[in-house]
Every structure is written in C-alpha cells, then in structure tokens.
N, C-alpha and C positions, 0 to 999 in steps of 0.2 A: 711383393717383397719376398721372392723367395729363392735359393741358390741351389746348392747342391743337396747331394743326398745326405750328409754330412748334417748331425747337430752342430748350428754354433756356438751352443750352450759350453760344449766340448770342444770343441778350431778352438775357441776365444779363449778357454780357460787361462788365467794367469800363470805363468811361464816362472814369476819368482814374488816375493812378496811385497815388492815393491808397484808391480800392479792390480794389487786386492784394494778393492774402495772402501771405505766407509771403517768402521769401528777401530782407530789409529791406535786410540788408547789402549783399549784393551786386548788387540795383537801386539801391541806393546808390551804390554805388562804378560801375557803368553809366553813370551820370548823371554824376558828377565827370570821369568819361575823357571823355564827348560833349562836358560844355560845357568843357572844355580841349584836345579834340583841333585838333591841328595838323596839314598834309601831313608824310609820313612816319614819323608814330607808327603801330604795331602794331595792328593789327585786333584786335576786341572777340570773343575767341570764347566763347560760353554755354553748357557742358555741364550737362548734365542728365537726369529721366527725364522722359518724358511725361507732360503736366499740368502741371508745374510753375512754370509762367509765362512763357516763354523770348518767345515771339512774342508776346504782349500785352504785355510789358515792353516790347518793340523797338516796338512799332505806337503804345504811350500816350508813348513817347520823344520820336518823333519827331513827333507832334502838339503835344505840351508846347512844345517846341524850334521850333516852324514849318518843318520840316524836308521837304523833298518826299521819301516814302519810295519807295526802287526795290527791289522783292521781289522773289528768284528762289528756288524751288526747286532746290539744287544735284543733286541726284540726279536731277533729270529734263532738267539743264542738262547734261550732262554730259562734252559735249565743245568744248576750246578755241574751236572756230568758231563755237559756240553763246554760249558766253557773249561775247566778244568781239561778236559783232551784240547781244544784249541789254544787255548791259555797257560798251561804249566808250565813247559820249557821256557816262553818267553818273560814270564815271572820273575824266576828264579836262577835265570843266568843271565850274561853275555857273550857276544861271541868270541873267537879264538884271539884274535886282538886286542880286547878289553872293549870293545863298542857296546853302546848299550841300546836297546832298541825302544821306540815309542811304542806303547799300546793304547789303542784309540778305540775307545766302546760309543758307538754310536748307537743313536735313539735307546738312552737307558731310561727316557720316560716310557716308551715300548713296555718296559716291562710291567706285569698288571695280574694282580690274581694270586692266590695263594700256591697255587703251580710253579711261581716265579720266586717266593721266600729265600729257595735255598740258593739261586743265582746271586738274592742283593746283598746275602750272607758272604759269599762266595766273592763278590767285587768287593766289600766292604776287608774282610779277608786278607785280598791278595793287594792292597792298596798296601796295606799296612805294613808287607812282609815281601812286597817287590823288588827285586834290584834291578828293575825299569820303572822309568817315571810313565805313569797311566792320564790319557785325557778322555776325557766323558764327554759326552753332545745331547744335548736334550732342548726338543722346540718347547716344551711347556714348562712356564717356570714354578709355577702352583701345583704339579702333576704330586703326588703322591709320593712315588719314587724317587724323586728328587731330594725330595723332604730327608726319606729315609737314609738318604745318604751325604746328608750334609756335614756331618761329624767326621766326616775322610775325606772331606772335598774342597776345595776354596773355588767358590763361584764367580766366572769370567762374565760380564753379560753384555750378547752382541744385539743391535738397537738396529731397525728396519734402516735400511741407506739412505741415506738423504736422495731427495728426488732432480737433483741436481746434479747429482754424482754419477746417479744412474743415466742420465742423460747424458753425463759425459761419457761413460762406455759406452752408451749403444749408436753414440756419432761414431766414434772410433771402429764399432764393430762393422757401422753401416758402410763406412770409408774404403775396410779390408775388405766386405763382399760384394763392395763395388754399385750398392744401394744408393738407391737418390730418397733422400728422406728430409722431410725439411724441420727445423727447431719445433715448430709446433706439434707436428705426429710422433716427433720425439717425447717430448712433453707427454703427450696424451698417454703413447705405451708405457712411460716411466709410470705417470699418474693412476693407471688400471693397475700394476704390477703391485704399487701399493709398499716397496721398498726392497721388493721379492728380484734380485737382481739373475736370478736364472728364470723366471718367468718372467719379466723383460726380455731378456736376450730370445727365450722362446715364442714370443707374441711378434717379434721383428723379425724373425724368423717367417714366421708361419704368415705371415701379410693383414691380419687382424685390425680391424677402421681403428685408426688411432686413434682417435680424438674421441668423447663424448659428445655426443648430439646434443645434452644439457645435464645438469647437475640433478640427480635425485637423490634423496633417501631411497631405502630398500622396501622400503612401506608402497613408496610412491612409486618405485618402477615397475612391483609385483601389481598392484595395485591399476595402475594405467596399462600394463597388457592386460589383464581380466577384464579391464572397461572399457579398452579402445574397438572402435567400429569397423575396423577391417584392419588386414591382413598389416599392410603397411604402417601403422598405428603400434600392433602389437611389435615390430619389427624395433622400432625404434625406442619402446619404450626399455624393452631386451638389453638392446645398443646402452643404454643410458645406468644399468644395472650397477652399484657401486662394486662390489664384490666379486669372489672371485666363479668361473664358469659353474664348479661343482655345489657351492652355495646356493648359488640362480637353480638349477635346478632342485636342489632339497628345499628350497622356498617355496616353490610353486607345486610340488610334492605337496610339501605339508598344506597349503594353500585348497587344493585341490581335496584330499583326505578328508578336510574339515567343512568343504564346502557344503551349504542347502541345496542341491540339486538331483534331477532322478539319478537314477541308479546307472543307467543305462549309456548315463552323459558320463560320471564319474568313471566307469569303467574304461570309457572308449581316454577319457583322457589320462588316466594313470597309468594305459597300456601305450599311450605315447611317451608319458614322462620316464617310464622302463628303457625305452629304444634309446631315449636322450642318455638315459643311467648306465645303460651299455656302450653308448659310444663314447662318456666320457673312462669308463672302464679301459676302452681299448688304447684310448687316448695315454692312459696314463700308465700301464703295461708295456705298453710299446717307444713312450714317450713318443708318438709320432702328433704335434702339437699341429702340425698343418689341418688337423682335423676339424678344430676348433671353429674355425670357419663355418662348418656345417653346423652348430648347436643352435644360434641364435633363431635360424632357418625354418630348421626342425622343431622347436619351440613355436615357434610363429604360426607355420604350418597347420602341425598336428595339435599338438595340445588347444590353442587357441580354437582350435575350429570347434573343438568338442563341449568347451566350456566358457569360452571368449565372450564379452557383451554382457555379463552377469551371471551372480549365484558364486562366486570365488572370491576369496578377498584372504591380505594378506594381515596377519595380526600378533603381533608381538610375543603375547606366552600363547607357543603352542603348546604345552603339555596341560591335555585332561585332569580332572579332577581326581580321576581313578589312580592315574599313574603318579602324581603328586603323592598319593597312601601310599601306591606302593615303594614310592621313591624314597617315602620318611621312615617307612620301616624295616625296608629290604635295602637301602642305598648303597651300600657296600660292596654286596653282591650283584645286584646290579649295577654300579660305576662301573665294578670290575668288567662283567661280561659283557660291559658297553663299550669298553675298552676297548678289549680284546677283539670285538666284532669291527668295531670302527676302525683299526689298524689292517683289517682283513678286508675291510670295504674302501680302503683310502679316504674316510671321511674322519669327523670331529667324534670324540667320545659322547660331544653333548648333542649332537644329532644323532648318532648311534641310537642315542640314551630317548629322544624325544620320537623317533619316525622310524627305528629299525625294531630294537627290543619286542617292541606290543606286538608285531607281527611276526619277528619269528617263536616268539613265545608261544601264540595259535598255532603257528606251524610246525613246534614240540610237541604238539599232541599226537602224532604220527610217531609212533617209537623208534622207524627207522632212519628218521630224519634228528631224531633228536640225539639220538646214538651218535649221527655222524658228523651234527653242529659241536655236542658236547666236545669228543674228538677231537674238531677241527681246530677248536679253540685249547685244547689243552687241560680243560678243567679237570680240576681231582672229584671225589668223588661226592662231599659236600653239595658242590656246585653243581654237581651231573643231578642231586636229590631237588637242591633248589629250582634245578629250570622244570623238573616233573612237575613237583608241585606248582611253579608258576602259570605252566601250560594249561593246568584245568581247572583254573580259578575261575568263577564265573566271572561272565565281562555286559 
C-alpha cells in the first residue's frame, strides 16, 4: 500500500467543506456563529479527539467566508508577550476593505503551569475586546485550561467519526492512489484508527496489516506477548493490540519497569523499549508513518527476547503507592509538569504523570540537567524549587 513521496494525509485534504466527514451538526452550528458573529460575542472553542476535523473545519471556514486566517499554535505561544506581538494587530483591526480575519488558537489545552497564567489572562482578554471573531481547538475536554476559559467561550464538540464514514474516505482515497484494497482491510484500518480520520489515511498510506488477527483487551494482548513461546506468538499478539502504536509501547514500558525479573533481563529489555521510543520519536517528528511497519518487529524481536515467556505482566493501576502520596499532596504541580513533559514527549499527561515524572525527577538530581529540564519546560521559579525538592526525596 504505498505511493509516492507525498503524505496523503495532505493530496487528500478536503478541497471545501462539503468533503469534511463526520460531526455535520456541529460544523454546522460553526458556520451559523461565524456568519453572525459580532464584537463581543464569545469565542468558538472545538473540543475534540484527534482526527476529528477541528482544524480543517476552521481552515475550509474561513476560505468559504473570505476570511484572512491568523493561526497560532497555543501551546508553543505561550506566554502573554508572545502572543500579544503575534496577536495585537489582528485583534484590534481589519484590513483596508473592512475584512475581518479569523484567529484560530490551537491546542489551548497545551497550555499548563503557572508560566502560562498570563497567556489565559491574555486570551480571555482579547476575546472580549476583539474586532475579529477568535476559535479555540483543544483535544482534551476535562483539561484544566478549558475550564478556565469557559466564561468567553461557547463550546463546539467534535465526536470520533463514525467507522463507516472513515471507510468511506479511505475507498475514495484508495481509488485516487490507485490502491487495490478490499472492504474488509478498509474496515480493519478504519477500526485501529479508532475514529482518528488522519491516522486512517496515514495507516493506508503506510501499508500496515489491516485487519486484526482477533479482538483483545489491552490486558490480554500485553499479556499474551509476555507469555507467548516464540517469536511468532509475540508477533501476533502485537498485531491484535487495541490501541494506538505509542500506547503499545508505554504498556509494555510500564509492564516491564514493574516486572519480577533480574536485573540484567530488565535492562536489556528497557534498552529495547528506548530504541522502539525513538523510532516512534522519529515517526512522529518527521510524520514519516511508513515507519510504523517496523514497531511491531522490533517489539517482537528485541524486547520479547529479553523478557518474553515470563516475569512481566500487564496490570491496570500502574502508579506505586509512593507516587499516589505524592500525587495527593503535590498534584498540581505535578499534573502541571506532566503536562508540560507529555506535550514535549508527544504522549498523554497521565503517562507523563505515571512512567516519565519518577525518573526524571531522579535524573533532577544532576543540577545540570535539572537546570536545563526546568528551562526546557518553561517553569517559573516555584516550580524550578519544587522539582529540587522532589529530586532528593528518598525513594
């Protein structure tokens, strides 16, 4: 299954809005708030999961509209001064015409930590005092920042695409690249993508076994590679994996971390599960998704070999008893800098939170390192005292 050099995530993008799938209603109701928006009406905010149409909804909007679009990444904007220099002109005017332009702050759950206050001050701010209508984007609907900003916001909410739907793009996409793909490995890629309609088009893309070899729980497929008898066993059990690639591997991460075995076995397999964590790294940097092909492999391979057949198993609460204290009494601070790390790492704040945190927190004990995490992540100075302190609490 694979073409040119070309993402068809990007060839296939919808041309106008009348070939965006899925959430009718509420690109409906999108469109009635834009061509009625007035100054001082409530910003457009989009929750959602990834894939679901959020930013090609917003991008085919404001072309329909004649709209000049001004895009910000909120999570990499993330301080007051920053947006105000990218933000203030398009605020507070339109152009020579009378045009007004859309501003579109994407991933404002991104934003996380007391570094980011004077940004949500700052959006909340320039909603209010706009003569452009603003839309907001955020995959987490419980996120924190969300919250914060719901008194300037009326929330749109876009729902995973039916699996049916998706299967109708990705005949149509397989049709233009000239793909032989039959209804059922349609099916299969729809059903892994999990409603995620750009990771669809990226799994047919990249030529990824369509189908599931059988239905597991995530207990049961983590579970059946740690106990299958060979190579081929662990391969398939991989294959059957609900979830998505970078999941599978933070599963058998944490699987492995926790496991009863020597020392010696552990190491050899958490220095495989690294190699698997850098190539899903590069994977997703690069978006080059053909890659993907090589994880299940590489899993089978190496990890398997080092710990396969017994002593690993997977289990539902990973988080220690220790980190539960510190969760109950420091949780703030730590959601925050799980946040922040997990946005850095391309993972979940609550894997951040359960399999990163405890070990770079050891690895804050090095003042140079902790200098340059604190840094990396933005922290003010609070937070710079808090990961000191966290770094040499006994463990």
């Amino acid at each position: 299954m694979e073409g040119g050099s070309d993402l068809w995530v990007e060839t296939h993008r919808p041309k106008d809005l009348e070939e965006v799938v899925g959430n009718v209603e509420t690109r409906r109701k999108l469109y009635v708030w834009l061509a009625k928006w007035k100054p001082g009406v409530r910003a457009a905010l989009l929750v959602g999961p990834p894939g679901s149409g959020k930013t090609t909804t917003v991008h085919l909007l404001a072309d329909k509209m004649g709209m000049n679009l001004v895009e910000l990444n909120a999570s990499d904007t993330r301080t007051k001064e920053r947006l105000t220099k990218k933000l203030g002109e398009a605020i507070s005017s339109t152009n020579l015409y009378g045009t007004r332009s859309l501003i579109f702050l994407d991933e404002v759950d991104g934003l996380a930590g007391r570094s980011d206050y004077g940004a949500i001050d700052f959006i909340k701010d320039a909603v209010r005092k706009s003569e452009n209508p603003v839309v907001m984007a955020a995959n987490d609907p419980e996120a924190d920042e969300v919250r914060k900003l719901s008194n300037v916001t009326t929330k749109m909410p876009f729902g995973r695409i039916d699996a049916a739907e998706v299967v109708g793009r990705l005949r149509a996409v397989a049709e233009s690249e000239g793909l032989v793909a039959d209804d059922a490995e349609l099916a299969g890629v729809a059903e892994k993508a999990n409603g995620d309609m750009r990771a669809a088009i990226n799994s047919l893309q990249s030529g990824l076994p369509a189908a599931k070899d059988e239905e597991l729980t995530t207990s049961q497929a983590i579970n059946s590679f740690f106990g299958s008898h060979n190579r081929e066993g662990a391969l398939k059990a991989l294959r059957a994996y609900p979830g998505q690639p970078r999941d599978k591997v933070r599963d058998i991460f944490a699987a492995v971390a926790r496991a009863k075995i020597l020392e010696e076995r552990r190491a050899a397999a958490l220095d495989a599960v690294s190699r698997a964590d850098v190539l899903m790294g590069r994977i997703f940097r690069g978006q080059d998704w053909r890659l993907l092909r090589y994880l299940d492999s590489m899993l089978a391979s190496d990890v398997w070999e080092a710990v396969g057949d017994g002593g690993a198993a997977y289990t539902v609460d990973a988080v220690p008893w220790l980190l539960q204290l510190r969760i109950w009494n420091d949780s703030r601070k730590l959601k925050d800098i799980a946040h922040s790390a997990g946005r850095r790492l391309g993972i979940s704040a609550r894997g951040s939170l359960v399999e990163d945190v405890p070990y770079l927190m050891l690895m804050c004990r090095d003042r140079q390192f902790r200098e340059e995490f604190v840094a990396s992540l933005g922290l003010e100075e609070n937070y710079a005292a808090f990961v000191e302190k966290e770094a040499f609490r006994r463990r």
